[in-house]
N, C-alpha and C positions, 0 to 999 in steps of 0.2 A: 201548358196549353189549356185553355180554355174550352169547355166544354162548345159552346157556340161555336169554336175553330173548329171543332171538330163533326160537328153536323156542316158547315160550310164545305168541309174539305169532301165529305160522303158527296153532298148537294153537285159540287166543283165536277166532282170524275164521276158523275151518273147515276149513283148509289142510292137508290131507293131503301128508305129506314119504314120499317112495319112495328107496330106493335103486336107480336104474338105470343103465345103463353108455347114453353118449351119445357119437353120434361127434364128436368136436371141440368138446365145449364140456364146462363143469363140470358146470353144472345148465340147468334149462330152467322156465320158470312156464308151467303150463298152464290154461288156462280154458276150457272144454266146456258147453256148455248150465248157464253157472249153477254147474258145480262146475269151486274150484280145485284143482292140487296143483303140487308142486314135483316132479322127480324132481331127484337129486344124485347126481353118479359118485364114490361114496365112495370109491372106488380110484385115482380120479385124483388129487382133492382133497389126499391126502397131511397136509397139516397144521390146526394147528387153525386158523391164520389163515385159510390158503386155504377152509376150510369157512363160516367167519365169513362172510368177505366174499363169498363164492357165496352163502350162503342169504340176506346184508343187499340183494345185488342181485335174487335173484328175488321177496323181497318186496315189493320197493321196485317191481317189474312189478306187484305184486298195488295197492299200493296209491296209486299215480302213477297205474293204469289205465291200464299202459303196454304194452300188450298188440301181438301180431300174428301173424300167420297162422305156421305153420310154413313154408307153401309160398311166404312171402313172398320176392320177387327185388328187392321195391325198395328200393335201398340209401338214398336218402332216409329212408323210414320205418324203417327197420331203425334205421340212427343215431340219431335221433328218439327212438324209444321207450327204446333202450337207453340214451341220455344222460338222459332222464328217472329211469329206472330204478337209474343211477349214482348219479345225485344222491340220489334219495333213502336211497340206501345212505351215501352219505358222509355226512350230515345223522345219520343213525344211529349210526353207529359211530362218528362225531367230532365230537362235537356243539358249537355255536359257541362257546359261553361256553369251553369247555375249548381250543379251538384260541388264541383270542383270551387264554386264560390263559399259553398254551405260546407265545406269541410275546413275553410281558409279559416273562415270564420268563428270555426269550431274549435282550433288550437290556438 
């Protein structure tokens, strides 16, 4: 998937995208009373991959409803959401038919 597809798909379901500087992570998905947004540390981010797959993961919070507190300490839940939020990033940007082609092709 295309990095454009994927600021479309934020744009599509109401996801306001921020540039903000965040300590120790890329980006963050936020949801507040009913509204989402993304912020993305565009200065960390660097390349266009790393942007890709930063914003494939914070949607993939948006739309896995994989959400959690900021002030969350439980590393259970923390894992949890996040490996949901993974996956649907992976699911996105590599999608099966295409992995399952790229392995065909490999033997």
């Amino acid at each position: 998937m295309k990095l454009e597809i994927l600021y479309d798909l934020a744009e599509k379901e109401n996801i306001k995208i921020y540039n903000w500087h965040i300590e120790d992570a890329d980006g963050i998905f936020i949801n507040i009373d009913k509204i989402n947004a993304i912020a993305l540390n565009y200065d960390e981010l660097g390349t266009y991959i790393a942007e890709k797959q930063t914003l494939a993961e914070e949607l993939g919070h948006y739309y896995m409803d994989a959400t959690y507190s900021p002030y969350c300490q439980n590393l259970q839940i923390i894992s949890k959401q996040e490996y949901r939020a993974k996956k649907w990033a992976y699911y996105a940007l590599i999608p099966y038919e295409k992995l399952k082609s790229a392995f065909k092709k490999r033997n």
